[in-house]
C-alpha positions as CSV (number, residue, x, y, z in Angstrom):
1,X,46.6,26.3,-2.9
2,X,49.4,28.7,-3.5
3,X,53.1,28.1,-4.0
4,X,53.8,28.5,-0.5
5,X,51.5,26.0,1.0
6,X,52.7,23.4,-2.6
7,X,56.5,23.9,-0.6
8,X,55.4,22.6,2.8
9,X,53.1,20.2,1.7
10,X,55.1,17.9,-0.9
11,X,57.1,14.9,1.0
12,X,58.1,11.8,-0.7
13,X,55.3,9.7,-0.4
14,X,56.0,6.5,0.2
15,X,52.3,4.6,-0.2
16,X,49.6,5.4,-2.4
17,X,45.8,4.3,-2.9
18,X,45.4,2.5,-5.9
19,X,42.8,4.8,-7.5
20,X,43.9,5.7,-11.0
21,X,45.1,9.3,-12.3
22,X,43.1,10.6,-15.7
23,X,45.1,10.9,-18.4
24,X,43.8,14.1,-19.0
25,X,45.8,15.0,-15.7
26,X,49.0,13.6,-16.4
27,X,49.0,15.2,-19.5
28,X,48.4,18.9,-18.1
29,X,50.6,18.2,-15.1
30,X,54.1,17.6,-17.7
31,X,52.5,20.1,-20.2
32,X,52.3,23.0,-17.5
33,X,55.6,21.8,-15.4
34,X,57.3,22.9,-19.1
35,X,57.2,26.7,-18.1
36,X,60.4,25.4,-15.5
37,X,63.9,27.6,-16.4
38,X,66.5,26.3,-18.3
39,X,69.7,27.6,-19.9
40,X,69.1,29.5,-22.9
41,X,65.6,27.6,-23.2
42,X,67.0,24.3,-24.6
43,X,64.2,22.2,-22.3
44,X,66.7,19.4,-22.2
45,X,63.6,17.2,-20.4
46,X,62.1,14.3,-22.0
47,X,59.3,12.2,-19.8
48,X,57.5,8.9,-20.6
49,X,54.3,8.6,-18.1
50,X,53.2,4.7,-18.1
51,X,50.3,3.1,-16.2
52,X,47.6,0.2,-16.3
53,X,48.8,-3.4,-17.4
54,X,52.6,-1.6,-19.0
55,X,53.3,-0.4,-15.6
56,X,51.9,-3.8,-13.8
57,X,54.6,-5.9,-16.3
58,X,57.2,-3.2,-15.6
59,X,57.1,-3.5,-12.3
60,X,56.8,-7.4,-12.7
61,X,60.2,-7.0,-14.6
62,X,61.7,-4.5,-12.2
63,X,61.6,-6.7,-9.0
64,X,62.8,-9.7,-10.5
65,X,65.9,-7.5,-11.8
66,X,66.2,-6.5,-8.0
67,X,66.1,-10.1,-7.4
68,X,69.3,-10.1,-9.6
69,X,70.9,-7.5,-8.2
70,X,69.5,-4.4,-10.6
71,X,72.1,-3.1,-13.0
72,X,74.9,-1.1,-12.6
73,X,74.2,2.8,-12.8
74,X,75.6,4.9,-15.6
75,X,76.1,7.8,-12.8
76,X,76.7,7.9,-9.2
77,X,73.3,8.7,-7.2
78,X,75.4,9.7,-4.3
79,X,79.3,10.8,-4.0
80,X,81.3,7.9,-3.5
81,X,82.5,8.2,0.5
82,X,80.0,11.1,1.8
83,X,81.8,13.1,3.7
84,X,80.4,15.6,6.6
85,X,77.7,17.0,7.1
86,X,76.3,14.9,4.2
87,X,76.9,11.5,5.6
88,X,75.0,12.9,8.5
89,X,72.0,13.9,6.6
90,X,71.2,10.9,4.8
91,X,72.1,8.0,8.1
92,X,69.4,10.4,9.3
93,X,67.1,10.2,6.7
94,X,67.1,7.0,6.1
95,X,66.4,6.6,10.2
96,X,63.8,8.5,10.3
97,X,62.0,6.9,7.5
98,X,62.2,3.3,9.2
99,X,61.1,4.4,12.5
100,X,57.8,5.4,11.2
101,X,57.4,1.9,10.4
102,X,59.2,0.2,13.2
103,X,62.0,-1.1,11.1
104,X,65.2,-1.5,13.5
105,X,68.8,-1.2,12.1
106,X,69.4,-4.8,12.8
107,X,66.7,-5.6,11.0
108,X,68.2,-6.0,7.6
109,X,65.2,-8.1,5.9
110,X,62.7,-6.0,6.6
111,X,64.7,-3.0,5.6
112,X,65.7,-4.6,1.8
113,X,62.1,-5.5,1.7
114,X,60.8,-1.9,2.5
115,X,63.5,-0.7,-0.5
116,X,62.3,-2.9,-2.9
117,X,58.9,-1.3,-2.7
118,X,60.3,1.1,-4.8
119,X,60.2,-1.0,-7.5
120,X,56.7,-1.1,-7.2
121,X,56.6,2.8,-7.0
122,X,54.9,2.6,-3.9
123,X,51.9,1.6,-5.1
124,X,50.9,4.7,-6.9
125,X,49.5,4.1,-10.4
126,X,51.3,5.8,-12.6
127,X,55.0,6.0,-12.9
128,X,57.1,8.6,-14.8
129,X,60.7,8.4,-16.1
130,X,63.0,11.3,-16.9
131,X,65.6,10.8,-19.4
132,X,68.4,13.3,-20.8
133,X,70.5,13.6,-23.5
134,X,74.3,11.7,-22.8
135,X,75.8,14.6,-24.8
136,X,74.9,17.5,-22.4
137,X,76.7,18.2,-18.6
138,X,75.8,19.3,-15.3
139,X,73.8,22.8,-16.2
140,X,70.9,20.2,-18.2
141,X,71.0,17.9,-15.6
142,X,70.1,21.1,-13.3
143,X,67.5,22.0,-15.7
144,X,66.3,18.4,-15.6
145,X,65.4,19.0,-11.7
146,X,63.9,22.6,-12.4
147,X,61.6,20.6,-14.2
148,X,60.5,17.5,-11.6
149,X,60.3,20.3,-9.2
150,X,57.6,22.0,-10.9
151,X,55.9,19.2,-11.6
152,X,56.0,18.5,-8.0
153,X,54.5,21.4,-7.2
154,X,51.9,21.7,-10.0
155,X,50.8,17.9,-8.6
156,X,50.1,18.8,-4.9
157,X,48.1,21.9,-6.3
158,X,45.8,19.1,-8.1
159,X,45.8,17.2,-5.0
160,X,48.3,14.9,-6.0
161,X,51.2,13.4,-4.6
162,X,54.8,12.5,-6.0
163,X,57.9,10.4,-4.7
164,X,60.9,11.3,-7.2
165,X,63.1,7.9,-7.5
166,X,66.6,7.9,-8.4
167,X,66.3,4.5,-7.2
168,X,65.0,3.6,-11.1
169,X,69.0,4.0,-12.4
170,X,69.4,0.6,-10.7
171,X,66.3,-0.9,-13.3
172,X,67.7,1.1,-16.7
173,X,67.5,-2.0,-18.8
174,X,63.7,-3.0,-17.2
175,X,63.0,0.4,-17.9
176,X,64.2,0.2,-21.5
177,X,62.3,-2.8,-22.3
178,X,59.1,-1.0,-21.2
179,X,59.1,2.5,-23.2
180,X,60.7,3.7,-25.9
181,X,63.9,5.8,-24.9
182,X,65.0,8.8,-27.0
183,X,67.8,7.9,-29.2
184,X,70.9,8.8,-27.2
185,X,69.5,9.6,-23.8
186,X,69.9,8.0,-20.8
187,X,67.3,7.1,-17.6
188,X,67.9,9.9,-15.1
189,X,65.4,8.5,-12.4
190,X,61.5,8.1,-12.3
191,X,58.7,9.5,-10.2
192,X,55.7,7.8,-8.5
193,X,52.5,10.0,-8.7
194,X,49.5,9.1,-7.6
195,X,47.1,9.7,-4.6
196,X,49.0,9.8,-0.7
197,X,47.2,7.3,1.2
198,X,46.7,9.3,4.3
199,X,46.7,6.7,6.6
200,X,50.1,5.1,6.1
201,X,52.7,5.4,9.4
202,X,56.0,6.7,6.6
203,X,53.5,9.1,4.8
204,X,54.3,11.3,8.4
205,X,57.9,11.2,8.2
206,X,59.2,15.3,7.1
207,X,62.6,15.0,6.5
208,X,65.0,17.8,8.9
209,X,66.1,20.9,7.1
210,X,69.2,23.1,8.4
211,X,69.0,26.2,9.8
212,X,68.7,29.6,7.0
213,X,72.2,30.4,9.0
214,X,73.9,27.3,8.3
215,X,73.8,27.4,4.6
216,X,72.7,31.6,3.6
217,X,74.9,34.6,4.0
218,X,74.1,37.8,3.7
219,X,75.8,41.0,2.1
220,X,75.0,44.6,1.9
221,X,71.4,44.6,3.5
């Protein structure tokens, strides 16, 4: 598989089989996905992969929190009033995700239960959570996503599948209670990985992309 066909291939995935990923893997997916840019090399990235019975009492602990409500953030996941096109882009989204399971607007229920799989990472078996230094600003934060991305992509090339969770900044304190966290760094978000079960309805859903014109320009060519 080449870069190319990585792109069009990685979705959120949403459902996984339960089969479990080698060690071995995991360790030479975060170890290659450390060749991502940053700005002037300071790798501000630090990961903590957890499966088997520490994930099963994590995510014990992370749907009773959601039971409670979660915990406040310590950022905003999305700008406070989105504004156009934005606001557009995610009441989309989040449509098109629920129609691939039949889940109606007026259907609150089954809509909170459907988000609160995400506290169960979808089912995949092994969960990983990003974490960055509270010291550094937006450039490491962008670094920070260099980083998930190729590890994205260096997981579809094994076969693999991902679903990156910002979701996890509601759980920070379940999280904290279930890995050590580098002294002075926050939770940034986590990431299901695991193996797309091919046969679940929202594993269809690809999410709508805008035009090149709508968001490139061009000069001097």
């Amino acid at each position: 598989m080449d870069v190319s066909e990585a792109v069009a291939r990685r979705i959120s995935v949403r459902a996984f089989r339960p089969d479990p990923v080698p060690e071995a893997a995991v360790r030479e997916l975060l170890e290659k996905a450390a060749r991502a840019p940053s700005g002037g090399n300071l790798q501000p990235w630090r990961v903590h992969a957890i499966s088997g019975q520490p994930l099963a009492r994590l995510k014990q602990v992370a749907m009773a929190s959601i039971a409670q409500g979660g915990d406040e953030t310590e950022y905003d996941v999305y700008p406070p009033d989105l504004w156009e096109p934005l606001r557009t882009r995610r009441y989309q989204c989040g449509e098109d995700l629920y129609a691939t399971i039949e889940i109606p607007r007026e259907n609150k229920p089954a809509r909170l239960l459907q988000l609160a799989k995400n506290a169960e990472l979808f089912g995949a078996p092994v969960g990983l959570f990003f974490f960055i230094d509270r010291r550094v600003g937006p450039p490491q934060w962008a670094d920070i996503g260099m980083y998930m991305q190729t590890l994205m992509l260096l997981a579809e090339e094994r076969g693999l599948a991902t679903c990156a969770q910002e979701f996890w900044a509601r759980l920070h304190r379940a999280v904290a209670d279930a890995m050590p966290v580098p002294e002075g760094h926050m939770l940034f978000c986590g990431m299901a990985l695991g193996w797309r079960d091919e046969s679940a309805p929202i594993n269809t859903l690809r999410t709508r992309r805008d035009a090149l014109e709508d968001f490139a320009g061009f000069s001097g060519f």
